[in-house]
C-alpha positions in Angstrom: -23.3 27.9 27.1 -23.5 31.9 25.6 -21.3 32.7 28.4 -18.5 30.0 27.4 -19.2 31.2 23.8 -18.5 34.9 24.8 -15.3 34.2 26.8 -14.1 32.0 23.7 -14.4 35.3 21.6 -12.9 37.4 24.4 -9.5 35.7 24.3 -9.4 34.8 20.9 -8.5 31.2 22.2 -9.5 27.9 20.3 -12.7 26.1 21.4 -11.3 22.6 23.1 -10.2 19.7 21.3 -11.4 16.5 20.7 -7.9 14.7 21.9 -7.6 14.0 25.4 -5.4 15.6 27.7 -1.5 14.4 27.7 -1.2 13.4 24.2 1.2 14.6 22.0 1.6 18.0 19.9 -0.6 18.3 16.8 -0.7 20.5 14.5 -2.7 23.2 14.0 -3.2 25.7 10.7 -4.3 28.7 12.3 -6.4 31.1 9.9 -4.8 34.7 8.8 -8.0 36.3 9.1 -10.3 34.6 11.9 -14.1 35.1 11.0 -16.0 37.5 13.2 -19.4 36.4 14.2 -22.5 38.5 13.7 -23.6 40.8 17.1 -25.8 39.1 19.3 -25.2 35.7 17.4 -24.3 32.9 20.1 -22.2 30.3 18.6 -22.3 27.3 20.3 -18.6 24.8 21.1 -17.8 22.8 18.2 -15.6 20.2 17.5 -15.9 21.2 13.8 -13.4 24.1 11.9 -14.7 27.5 13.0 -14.4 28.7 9.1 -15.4 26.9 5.7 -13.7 25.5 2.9 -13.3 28.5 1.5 -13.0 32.5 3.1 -16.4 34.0 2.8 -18.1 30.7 1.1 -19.6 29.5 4.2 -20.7 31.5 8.0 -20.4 30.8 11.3 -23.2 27.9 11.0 -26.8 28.7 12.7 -27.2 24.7 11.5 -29.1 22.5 14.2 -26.6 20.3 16.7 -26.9 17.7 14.4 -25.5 18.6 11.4 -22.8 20.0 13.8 -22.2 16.5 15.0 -22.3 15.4 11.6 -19.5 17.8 10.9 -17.6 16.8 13.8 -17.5 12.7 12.3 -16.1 14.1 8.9 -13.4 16.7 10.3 -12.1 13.7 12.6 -11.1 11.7 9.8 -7.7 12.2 8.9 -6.6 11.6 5.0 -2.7 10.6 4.1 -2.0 14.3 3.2 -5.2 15.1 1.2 -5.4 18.7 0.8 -9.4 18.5 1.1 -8.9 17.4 4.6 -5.8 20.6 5.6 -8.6 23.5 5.4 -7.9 26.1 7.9 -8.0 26.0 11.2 -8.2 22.2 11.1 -6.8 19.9 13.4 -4.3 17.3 11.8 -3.7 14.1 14.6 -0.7 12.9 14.0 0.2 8.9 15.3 1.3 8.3 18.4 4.4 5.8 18.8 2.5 3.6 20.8 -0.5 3.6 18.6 2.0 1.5 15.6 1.6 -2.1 16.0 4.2 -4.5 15.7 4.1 -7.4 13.0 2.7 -10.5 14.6 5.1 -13.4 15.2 4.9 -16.4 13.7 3.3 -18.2 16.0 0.4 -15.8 16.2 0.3 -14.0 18.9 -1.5 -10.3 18.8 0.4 -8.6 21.3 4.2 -7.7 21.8 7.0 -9.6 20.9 8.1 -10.4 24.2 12.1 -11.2 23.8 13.3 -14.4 25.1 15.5 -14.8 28.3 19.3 -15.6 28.2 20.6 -18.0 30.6 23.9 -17.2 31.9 26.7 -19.6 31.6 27.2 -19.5 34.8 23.5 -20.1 35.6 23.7 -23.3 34.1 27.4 -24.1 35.4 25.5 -23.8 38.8 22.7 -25.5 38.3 24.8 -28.6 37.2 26.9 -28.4 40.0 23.5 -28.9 42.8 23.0 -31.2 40.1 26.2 -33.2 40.9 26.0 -33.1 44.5 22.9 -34.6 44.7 24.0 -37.3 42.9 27.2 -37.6 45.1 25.2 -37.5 48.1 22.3 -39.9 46.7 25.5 -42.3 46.0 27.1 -41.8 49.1 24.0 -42.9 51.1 23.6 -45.7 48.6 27.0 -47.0 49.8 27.3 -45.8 53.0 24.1 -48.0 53.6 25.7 -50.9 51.6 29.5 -51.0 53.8 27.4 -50.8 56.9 25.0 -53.8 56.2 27.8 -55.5 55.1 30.4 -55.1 58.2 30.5 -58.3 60.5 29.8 -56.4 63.6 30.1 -57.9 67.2 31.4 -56.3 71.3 34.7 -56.1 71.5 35.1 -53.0 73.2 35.7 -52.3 77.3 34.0 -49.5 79.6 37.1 -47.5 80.0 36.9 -44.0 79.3 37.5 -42.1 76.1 41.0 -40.1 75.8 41.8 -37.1 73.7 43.0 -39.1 70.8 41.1 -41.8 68.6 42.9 -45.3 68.5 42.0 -48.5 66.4 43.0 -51.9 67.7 44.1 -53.9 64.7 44.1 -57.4 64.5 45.9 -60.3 62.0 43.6 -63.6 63.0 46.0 -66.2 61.7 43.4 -68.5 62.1 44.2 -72.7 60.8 41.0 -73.2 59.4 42.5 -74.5 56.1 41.4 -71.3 54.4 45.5 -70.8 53.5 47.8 -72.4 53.0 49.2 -73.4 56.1 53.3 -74.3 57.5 54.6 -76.6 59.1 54.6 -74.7 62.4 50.8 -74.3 62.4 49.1 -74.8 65.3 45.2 -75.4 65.3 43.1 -72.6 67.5 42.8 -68.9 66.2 46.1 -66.5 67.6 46.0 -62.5 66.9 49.7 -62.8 65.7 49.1 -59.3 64.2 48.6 -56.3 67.3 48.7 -53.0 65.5 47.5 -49.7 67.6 46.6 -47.0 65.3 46.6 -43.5 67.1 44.9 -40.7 65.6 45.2 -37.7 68.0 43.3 -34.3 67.2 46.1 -32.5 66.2 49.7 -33.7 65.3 51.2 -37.0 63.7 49.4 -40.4 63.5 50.8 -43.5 64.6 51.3 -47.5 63.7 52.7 -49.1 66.9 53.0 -53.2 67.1 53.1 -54.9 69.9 54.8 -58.0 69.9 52.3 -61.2 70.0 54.5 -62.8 72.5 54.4 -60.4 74.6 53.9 -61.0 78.7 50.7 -60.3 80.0 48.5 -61.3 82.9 44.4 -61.7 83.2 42.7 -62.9 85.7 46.4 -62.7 87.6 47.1 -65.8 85.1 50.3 -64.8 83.0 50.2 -65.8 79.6 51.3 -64.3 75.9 49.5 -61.4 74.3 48.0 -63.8 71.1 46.4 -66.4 73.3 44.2 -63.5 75.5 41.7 -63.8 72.9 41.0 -68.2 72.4 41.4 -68.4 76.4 39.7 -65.0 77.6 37.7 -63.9 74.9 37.5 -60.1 72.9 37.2 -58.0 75.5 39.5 -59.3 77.6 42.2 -59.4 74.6 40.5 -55.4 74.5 41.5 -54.5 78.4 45.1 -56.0 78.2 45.9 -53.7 75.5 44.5 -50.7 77.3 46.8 -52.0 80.0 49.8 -52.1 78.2 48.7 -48.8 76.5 47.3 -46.7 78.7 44.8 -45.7 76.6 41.5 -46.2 75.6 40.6 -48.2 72.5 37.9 -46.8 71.0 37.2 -49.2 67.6 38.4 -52.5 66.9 39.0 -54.2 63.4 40.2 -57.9 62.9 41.3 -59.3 59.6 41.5 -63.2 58.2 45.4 -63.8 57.4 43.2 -65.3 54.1 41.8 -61.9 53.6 45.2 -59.9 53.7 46.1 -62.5 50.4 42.0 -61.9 48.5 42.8 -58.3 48.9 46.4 -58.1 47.3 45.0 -60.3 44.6 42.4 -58.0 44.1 44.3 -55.1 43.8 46.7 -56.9 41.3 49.5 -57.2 43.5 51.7 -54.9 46.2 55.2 -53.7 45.9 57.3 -54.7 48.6 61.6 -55.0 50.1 63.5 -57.0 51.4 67.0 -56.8 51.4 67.9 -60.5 51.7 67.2 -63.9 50.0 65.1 -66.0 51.8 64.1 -69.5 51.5 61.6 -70.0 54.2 59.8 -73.4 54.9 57.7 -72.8 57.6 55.9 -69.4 55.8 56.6 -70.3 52.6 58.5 -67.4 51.4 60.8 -67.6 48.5 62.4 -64.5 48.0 64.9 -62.7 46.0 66.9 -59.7 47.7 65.0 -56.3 46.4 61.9 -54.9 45.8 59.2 -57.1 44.1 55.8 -56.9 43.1 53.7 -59.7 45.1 50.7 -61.1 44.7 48.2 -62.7 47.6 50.1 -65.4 48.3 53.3 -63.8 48.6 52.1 -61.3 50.1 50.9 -63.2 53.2 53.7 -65.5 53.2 56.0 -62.2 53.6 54.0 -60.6 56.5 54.3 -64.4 58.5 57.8 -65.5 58.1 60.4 -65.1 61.6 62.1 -68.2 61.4 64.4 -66.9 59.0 64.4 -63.4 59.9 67.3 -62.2 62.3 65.2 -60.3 64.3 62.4 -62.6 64.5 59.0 -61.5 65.7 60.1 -58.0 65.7 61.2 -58.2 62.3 57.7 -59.6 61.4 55.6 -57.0 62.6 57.8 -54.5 60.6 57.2 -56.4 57.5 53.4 -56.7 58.4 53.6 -52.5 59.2 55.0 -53.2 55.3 52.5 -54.4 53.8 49.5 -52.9 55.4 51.0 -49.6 54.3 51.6 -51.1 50.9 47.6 -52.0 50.5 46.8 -48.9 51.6 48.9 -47.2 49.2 47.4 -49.3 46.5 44.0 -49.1 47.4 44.1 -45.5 47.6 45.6 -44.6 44.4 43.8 -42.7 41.8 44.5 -45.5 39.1 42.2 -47.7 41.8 39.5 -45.3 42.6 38.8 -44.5 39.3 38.4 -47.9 38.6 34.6 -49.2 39.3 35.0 -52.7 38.5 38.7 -52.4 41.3 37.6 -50.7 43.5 34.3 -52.8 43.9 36.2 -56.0 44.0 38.8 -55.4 46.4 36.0 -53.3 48.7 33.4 -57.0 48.7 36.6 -58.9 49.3 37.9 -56.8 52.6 34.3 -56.6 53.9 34.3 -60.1 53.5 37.6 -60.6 55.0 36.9 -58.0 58.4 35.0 -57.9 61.3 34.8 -54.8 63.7 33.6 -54.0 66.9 29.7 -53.1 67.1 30.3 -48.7 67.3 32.4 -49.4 63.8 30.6 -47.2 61.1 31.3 -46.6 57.3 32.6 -43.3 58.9 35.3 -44.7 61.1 36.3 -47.3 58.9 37.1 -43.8 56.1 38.9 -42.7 59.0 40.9 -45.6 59.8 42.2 -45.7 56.4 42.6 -42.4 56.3 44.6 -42.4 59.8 47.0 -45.9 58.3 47.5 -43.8 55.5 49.1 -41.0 57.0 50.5 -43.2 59.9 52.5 -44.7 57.2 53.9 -41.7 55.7 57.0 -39.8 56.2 55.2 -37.3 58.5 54.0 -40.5 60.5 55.0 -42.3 63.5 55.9 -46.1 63.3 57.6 -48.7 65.2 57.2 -51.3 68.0 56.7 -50.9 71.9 59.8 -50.9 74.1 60.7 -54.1 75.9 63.5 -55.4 77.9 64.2 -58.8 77.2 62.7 -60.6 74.2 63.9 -63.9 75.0 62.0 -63.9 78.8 61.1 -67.1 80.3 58.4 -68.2 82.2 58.1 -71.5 83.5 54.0 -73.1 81.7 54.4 -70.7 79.3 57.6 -70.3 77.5 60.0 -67.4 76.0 58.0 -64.3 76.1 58.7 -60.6 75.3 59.1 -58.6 78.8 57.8 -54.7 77.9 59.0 -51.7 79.4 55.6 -50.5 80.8 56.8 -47.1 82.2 58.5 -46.4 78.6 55.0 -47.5 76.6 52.6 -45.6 79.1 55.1 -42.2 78.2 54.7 -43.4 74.3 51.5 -43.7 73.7 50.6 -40.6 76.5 52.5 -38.8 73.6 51.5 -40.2 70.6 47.9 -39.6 72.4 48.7 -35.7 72.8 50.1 -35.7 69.2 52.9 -34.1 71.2 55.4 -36.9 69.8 58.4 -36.2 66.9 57.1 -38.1 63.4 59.6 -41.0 62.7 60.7 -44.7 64.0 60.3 -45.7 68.1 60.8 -48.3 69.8 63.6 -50.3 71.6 64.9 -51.0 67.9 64.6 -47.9 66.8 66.8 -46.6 69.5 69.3 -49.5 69.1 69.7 -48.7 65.7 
């Protein structure tokens, strides 16, 4: 310790301080005239002022270490600016910024104010978008799982291969069960007098082709109409003599109760739909004024029935049937519809009720289906009836039939198939008009 004492006195340096390294400047008076020890005198390291109160009051102390430590407690206090406490060569601490503490908030706490975190608009915009789409998708399940449990489901469909294109076999049962009201002309029996082919190829226009119900066909090398394949020969023979006439596969099949064409116009509050003459039909049932009207159910079906009294007879039918399927599609699609619950809830149990499809039929293909009428039925779509020959052809136990151009339908639908076909009317009508 003598020899740290000596080299103290050598350099005339201050003995260390009591503050750790790192911490701030302090101040520090340093005396004008620095006391000299006595020779041979060994001053030990002090924490304490090297000089007195006063110059020449007090020496370098020869005091034992522990009044030297006593010293040490009383120059480490620090008085607010008391000049007892600024004697020379004193060391004045001075606060650090980090040593002031903060007021404690309100609800107690000792430590920091920690500031709160801001959440973004945008944050929250996102977070109620997920939000949404779960809720979409939770609701789409809901009534994904409700359509499919309540589809009437049974095998209609035949082994043929798939094409490139996606077709829909549609189907007007006209069935004389009593559910309508029936004409005069009735028959008893069920008769598919509504044959609708609905092409949707992967790229290119859709299309809504009918096929004339009396139509010539054979099964089983037995010729017969079209609309009695499926009372005599069943579903999937109805099924193969379409591909036949087609050429192409049919891949889903939907058939709909005459009765449920009119619960689904009443549902829907009615259907616009033309006519550009004044009929008074007894054997549908139509009474109708030249122009456009607004029907409801009964109208409705009466309209999509009546030949007797059209000019064109079972041709003019099926265009007024293409009519009003597009006109409940239209309907049922509109925004004033879908954004009613109570609407579109009602008319969806009433054509659930009214339809039954062939067992590979999901929710999904039904969406497309409407999706595919929709934009069949459009100006960008393709409509009209198969070619034929001679509508008035007659063959002996069975009657006038319709005879079809087969080589003319197999290059139709080949096109309509490769969506390689113009968008507007075809047909042997179209053509002759």
């Amino acid at each position: 310790m003598s020899q740290g004492s000596s080299q103290w006195e050598a350099g005339g340096s201050q003995p260390p301080s009591f503050l750790p390294a790192g911490t701030p400047k302090h101040r520090v008076r340093t005396p004008s005239a620095p006391a000299q020890p006595a020779t041979g005198q060994v001053v030990p390291p002090s924490f304490s002022p090297a000089q007195g109160r006063t110059s020449g009051s007090r020496a370098a102390s020869s005091a034992p270490r522990a009044g030297a430590a006593q010293s040490v407690r009383q120059s480490a206090r620090v008085s607010g600016g008391s000049s007892r406490n600024a004697t020379n060569n004193e060391h004045v601490m001075e606060p650090r910024a980090n040593d002031i503490r903060r007021p404690s908030s309100s609800r107690g706490s000792s430590g920091p104010t920690r500031p709160r975190r801001h959440i973004s608009a945008g944050r929250v915009f996102s977070r109620f978008i997920v939000v949404l789409l779960v809720a979409v998708i939770v609701a789409g399940i809901a009534a994904y799982n409700w359509v499919n449990s309540n589809l009437s489901k049974s095998a209609w469909l035949s082994d043929m291969s798939s094409g490139q294109a996606t077709s829909w076999l549609i189907l007007g049962s006209d069935e004389r069960d009593g559910s309508i009201n029936e004409s005069s002309g009735d028959v008893p029996g069920t008769r598919t007098d509504t044959i609708l082919v609905l092409t949707k190829p992967k790229s290119g226009p859709s299309s809504l082709i009918s096929i004339p119900r009396d139509s010539l066909v054979k099964v089983d090398d037995k010729s017969m109409k079209l609309n009695a394949v499926y009372e005599l020969y069943g579903k999937k023979s109805l099924v193969g003599a379409v591909e036949n006439i087609t050429g192409q596969k049919i891949d889903h099949v939907a058939m709909v109760k005459f009765g449920g064409v009119q619960d689904v116009v009443n549902a829907l509050g009615g259907v616009e739909l033309c006519y550009d003459s004044t009929v008074n039909d007894a054997n549908s049932g139509l009474v109708w004024r030249a122009g456009c009207h607004v029907a409801d159910g009964g109208t409705a079906l009466a309209f999509s029935r009546m030949r007797y009294s059209d000019p064109q007879g079972d041709f003019g039918r099926a265009a007024r049937q293409r009519q009003v399927i597009a006109a409940i599609m239209k309907k049922a699609t509109s925004r004033s519809t879908l954004t009613s619950f109570s609407t579109t809830s009602k008319v969806a149990k009433t054509a659930l009720a009214s339809v039954s499809v062939d067992d590979k039929t999901t929710p999904t293909t039904l969406l497309a289906m409407v999706m595919a009428f929709r934009s069949a039925t459009s100006s960008k779509g393709i409509s009209g009836s198969v070619y034929w020959t001679d509508q008035g052809y007659y063959v002996a136990g069975v009657g006038s039939c319709v005879l079809l151009d087969d080589d003319k339908n197999l290059q139709l639908f080949s096109e309509l198939a490769a969506g390689t076909h113009a968008s507007g009317s075809v047909g042997t009508l179209a053509e002759a008009s």
